[in-house]
N, C-alpha and C positions, 0 to 999 in steps of 0.2 A: 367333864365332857365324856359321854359316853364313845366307846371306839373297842373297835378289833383286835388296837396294838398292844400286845401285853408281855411284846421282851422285844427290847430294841437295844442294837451294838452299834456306838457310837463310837467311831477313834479317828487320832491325829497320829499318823506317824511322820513326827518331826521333834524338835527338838524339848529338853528339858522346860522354857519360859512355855513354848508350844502348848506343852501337856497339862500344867498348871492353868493357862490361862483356857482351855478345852474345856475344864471345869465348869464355868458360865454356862455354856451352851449345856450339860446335862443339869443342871439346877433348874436352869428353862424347863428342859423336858420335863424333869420329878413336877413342875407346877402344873402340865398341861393334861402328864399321864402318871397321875398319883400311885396307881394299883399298879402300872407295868413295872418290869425290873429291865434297868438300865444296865448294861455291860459297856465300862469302858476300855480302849483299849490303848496300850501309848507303846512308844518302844521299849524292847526288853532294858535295854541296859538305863531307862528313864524307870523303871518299874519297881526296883527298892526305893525307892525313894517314898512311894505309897504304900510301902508294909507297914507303917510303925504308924499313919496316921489317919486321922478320917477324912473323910468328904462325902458326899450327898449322894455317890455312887452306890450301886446294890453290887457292885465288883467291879475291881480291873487288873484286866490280865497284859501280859506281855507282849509283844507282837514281832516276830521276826519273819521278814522280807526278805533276806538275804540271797536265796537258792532255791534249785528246785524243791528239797527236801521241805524247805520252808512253807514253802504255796502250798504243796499238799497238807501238811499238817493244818496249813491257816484255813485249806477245804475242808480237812476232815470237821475241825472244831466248827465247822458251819452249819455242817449238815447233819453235825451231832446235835448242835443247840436250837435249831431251826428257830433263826429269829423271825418275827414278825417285818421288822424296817432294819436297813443297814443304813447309818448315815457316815457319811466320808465329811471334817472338816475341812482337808486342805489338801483335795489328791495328789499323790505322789506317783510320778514315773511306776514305779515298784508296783501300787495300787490299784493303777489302773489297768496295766498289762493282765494280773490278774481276775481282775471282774467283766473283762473284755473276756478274756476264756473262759473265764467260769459261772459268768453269771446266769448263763439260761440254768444251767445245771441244778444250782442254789435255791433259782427258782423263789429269789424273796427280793422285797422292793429295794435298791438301793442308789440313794441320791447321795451326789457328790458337791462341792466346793471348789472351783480354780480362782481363785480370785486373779489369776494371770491373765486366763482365759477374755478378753475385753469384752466379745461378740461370740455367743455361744445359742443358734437357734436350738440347736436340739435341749437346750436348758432353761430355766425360767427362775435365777436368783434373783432375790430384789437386788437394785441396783448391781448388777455383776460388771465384775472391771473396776468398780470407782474405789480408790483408794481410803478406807476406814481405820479408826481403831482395830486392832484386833479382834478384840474382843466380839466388836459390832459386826466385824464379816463372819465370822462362824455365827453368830447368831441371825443372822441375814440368811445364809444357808439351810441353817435349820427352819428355821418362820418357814421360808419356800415351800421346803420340803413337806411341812406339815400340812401348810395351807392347800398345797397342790392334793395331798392324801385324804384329808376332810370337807376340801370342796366349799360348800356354804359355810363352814364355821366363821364366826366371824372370829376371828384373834389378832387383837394388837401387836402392832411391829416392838420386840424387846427392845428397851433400850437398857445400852452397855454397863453403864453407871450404875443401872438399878440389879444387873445381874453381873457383880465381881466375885471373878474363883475366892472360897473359901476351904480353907486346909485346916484342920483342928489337929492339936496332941494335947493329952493331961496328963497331968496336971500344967498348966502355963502361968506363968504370974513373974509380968512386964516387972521388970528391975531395974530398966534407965540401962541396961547394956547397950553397945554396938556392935553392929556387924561390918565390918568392913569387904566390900566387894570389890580385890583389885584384880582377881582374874578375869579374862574372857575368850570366848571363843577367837578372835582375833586380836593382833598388839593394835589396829588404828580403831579400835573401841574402848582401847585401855587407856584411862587418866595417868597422866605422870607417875610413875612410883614415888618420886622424891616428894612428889607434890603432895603425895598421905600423910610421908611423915613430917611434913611441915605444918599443915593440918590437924595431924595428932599435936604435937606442939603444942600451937595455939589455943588447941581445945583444953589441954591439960592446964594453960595457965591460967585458964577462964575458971578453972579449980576442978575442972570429971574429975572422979576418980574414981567411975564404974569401968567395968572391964568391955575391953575393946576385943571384938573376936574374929581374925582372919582364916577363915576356915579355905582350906589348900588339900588337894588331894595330891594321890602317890605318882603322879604323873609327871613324865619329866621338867613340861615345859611348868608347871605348877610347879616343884624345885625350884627350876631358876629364880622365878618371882619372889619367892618365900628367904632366898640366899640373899637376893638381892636390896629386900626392905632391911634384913639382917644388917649387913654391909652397909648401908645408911643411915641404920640408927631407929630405932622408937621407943617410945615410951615404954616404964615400967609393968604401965598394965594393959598394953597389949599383948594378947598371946593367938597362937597360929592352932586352928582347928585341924587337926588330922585325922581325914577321917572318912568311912565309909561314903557312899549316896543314902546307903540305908539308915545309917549313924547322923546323917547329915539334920535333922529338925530337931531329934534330941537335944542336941550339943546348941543349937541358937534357937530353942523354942522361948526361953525367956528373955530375951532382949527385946528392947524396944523401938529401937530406931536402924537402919539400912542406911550407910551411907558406900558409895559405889558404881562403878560400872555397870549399863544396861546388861544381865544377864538372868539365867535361870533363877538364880539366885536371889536375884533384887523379887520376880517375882512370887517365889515361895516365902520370901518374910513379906511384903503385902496380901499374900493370903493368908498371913497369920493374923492379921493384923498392927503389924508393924507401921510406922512412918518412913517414908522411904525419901533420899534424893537421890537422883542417878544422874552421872553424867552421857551425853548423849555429844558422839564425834561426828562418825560419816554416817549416822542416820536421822532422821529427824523424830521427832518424838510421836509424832503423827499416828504413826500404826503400833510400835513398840512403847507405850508407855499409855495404857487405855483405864487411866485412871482420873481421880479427880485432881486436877494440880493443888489443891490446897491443904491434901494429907499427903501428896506423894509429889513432891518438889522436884525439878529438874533445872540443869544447867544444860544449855544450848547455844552456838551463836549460829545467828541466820545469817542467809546469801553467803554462805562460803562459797571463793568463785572455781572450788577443786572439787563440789559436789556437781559431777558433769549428766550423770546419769539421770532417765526420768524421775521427777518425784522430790530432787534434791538428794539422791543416793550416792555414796559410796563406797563401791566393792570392793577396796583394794584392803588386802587382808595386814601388809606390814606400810606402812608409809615416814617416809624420813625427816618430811616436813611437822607433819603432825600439828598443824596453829589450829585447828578445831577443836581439841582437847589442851595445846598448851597456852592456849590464851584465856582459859577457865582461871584462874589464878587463885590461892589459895584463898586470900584474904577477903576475896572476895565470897569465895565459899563459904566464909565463916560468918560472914556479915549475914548471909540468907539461914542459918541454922537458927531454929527457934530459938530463943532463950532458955527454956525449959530442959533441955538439955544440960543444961551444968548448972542446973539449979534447984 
C-alpha cells in the first residue's frame, strides 16, 4: 500500500504481559507499512527485557512518565524523531495529560485506545467498550486508526489468532524443560504453593526428569515465595532462576512447556513458542489469555458467586477465601497435561 507513513511510535505503557502481548499490533503494522520504521515504546523498567531478544520492531525504547522532567524528555525525543503517526494502545492517566498539552506543539497525528472509555464521540474504534481478547482490542485500535488515515483503503479487520506476539533469542532448542510460574502481581491470582509442589510430585512419578525452572527475582515479596516452596519440599530437579529482567529469556529460552500463574511470564514463554497452562482466579480468561486453547491450556471455574464486579472481575489484591484457585486441585491438573510431557 502506497502511503506517506514512514516512521510511526507505537507504545503501551503498562505492564510486563502488556508489552509482550503490544507485539501483535506492530507485526500488524510491519504487514501494512513494509518500508516504515516502527518505534516501540514500553515502560522503562519492562525494557531489558527486549535487549537480549528479537521481535519484528525496527526499536524499542524505554518510556518514563513519572515527572515533569520526564514529559519533557518524552517532548524532546518527539520533536527530535518527528514521527509520522503516534499510536497509543491502551491510554494511561500519565498519557493522556501529556498529549492534551503537547499535542498541537508535536504537531503529528496521534490515535489513542481506552477500552474503558464505553461511548467516546470524539473517537471512532471498532467496537469500542466491548470487552475482547487483548490482543484483539489493541488491534481494533490500530485497524481504526489506520482506516480513519487511508480513507478508501480497503483492509481487513486483524484477527487475534492470526497475529500472536512473537519474541525470538538464538540459539533455542526445546528440551522438555518447565517453567514454573508461581509469582504474580497479586497473592488472589496466585495457585496454591503447596498445590506446585504436589504437582511436581506427581509429575516426577509419572517418571520427568527434565528440569523444572522457577525463576524469582530479588524482590522481597518474590523471597518469600521462593523460602516458602523451600519449607514445603520439591523435587530434586527443581531449581529457582535468580535472575535479572534482562537475564530473564536466556535462562528459560529452551524449555518447553509454562505451567503457572496468569502473568508476564506465562506470556513471554508463549511468545517463544512454548505450551502454556495457566491458572486463572479472579479474572476470567476472556481478555487475559488471547490465545488458542489447544496450545495454551487453562484452568478456570465459572460463576464464582465472589466475582461481583462487571465482566466477572475480581479486584481484591489478597483474599482469605481464595476457592477460585483452591478448588483447581492438583490431580486434576495432572489429568489435563498432555502425555508428552513425561514421555
Amino acid at each position: 500500500m502506497k502511503s506517506n507513513i514512514k516512521n510511526i511510535f507505537i507504545f503501551k505503557n503498562r505492564g510486563l504481559g502488556d508489552a509482550i502481548l503490544g507485539l501483535s499490533s506492530v507485526a500488524w503494522l510491519k504487514s501494512i507499512y513494509p518500508y516504515a520504521k516502527v518505534v516501540y515504546g514500553v515502560p522503562h523498567w519492562v525494557h531489558p527485557l527486549f535487549t537480549e531478544v528479537k521481535t519484528l520492531c525496527d526499536e524499542i525504547i524505554p518510556l518514563k512518565l513519572e515527572g515533569i522532567s520526564d514529559f519533557f524528555d518524552f517532548y524532546k525525543f518527539f520533536n527530535e524523531r518527528r514521527f509520522d503517526l503516534i499510536l497509543e494502545l491502551h491510554q494511561t492517566g500519565r498519557s493522556k495529560i501529556f498529549f492534551n498539552t503537547f499535542g498541537r506543539l508535536i504537531q503529528t497525528k496521534y490515535f489513542y485506545h481506552n477500552h474503558h472509555i464505553k461511548n467516546d464521540k470524539e473517537n471512532f474504534i471498532l467496537d469500542q467498550g466491548v470487552t475482547k481478547p487483548n490482543i484483539q482490542r489493541d488491534l481494533d485500535g490500530v485497524y481504526s486508526a489506520i482506516k480513519y488515515i487511508e480513507g478508501s483503503v480497503e483492509l481487513p479487520i486483524p484477527y487475534y489468532l492470526q497475529w500472536l506476539p512473537q519474541v525470538s533469542i538464538e540459539p533455542r532448542n526445546p528440551n522438555g524443560d518447565i517453567v514454573l510460574g508461581v509469582v504474580a502481581t497479586r497473592q488472589a491470582k496466585m495457585w496454591p504453593l503447596e498445590y506446585y509442589a504436589i504437582l511436581l510430585g506427581m509429575i516426577k512419578n509419572k517418571g520427568f526428569s527434565k528440569k523444572i525452572l522457577i525463576p524469582v527475582s530479588n524482590e522481597p515479596k518474590d523471597r518469600v515465595i521462593q523460602e516458602a516452596l523451600i519449607k514445603i519440599g520439591l523435587p530434586a530437579n527443581a531449581e529457582f532462576v535468580q535472575c535479572s529482567l534482562r537475564e530473564l529469556p536466556e535462562n528459560i529460552k529452551n524449555a518447553s512447556i509454562y505451567i503457572g500463574n496468569d502473568t508476564g511470564l506465562k506470556h513471554l514463554c508463549a511468545s517463544f513458542g512454548m505450551d502454556t497452562y495457566t491458572f486463572f482466579g479472579p479474572e476470567e480468561p476472556l481478555e487475559w489469555h488471547p490465545y488458542d486453547p489447544k496450545k495454551h491450556r487453562y484452568f478456570f471455574l465459572e460463576k464464582m458467586p465472589c466475582r461481583t464486579r462487571q465482566g466477572g472481575f475480581c479486584g481484591e489484591s489478597h483474599c482469605t477465601n481464595h476457592f477460585c484457585l483452591k478448588e483447581i486441585k492438583p490431580d486434576y491438573v495432572l489429568s489435563e497435561l498432555h502425555p508428552s510431557i513425561w514421555t
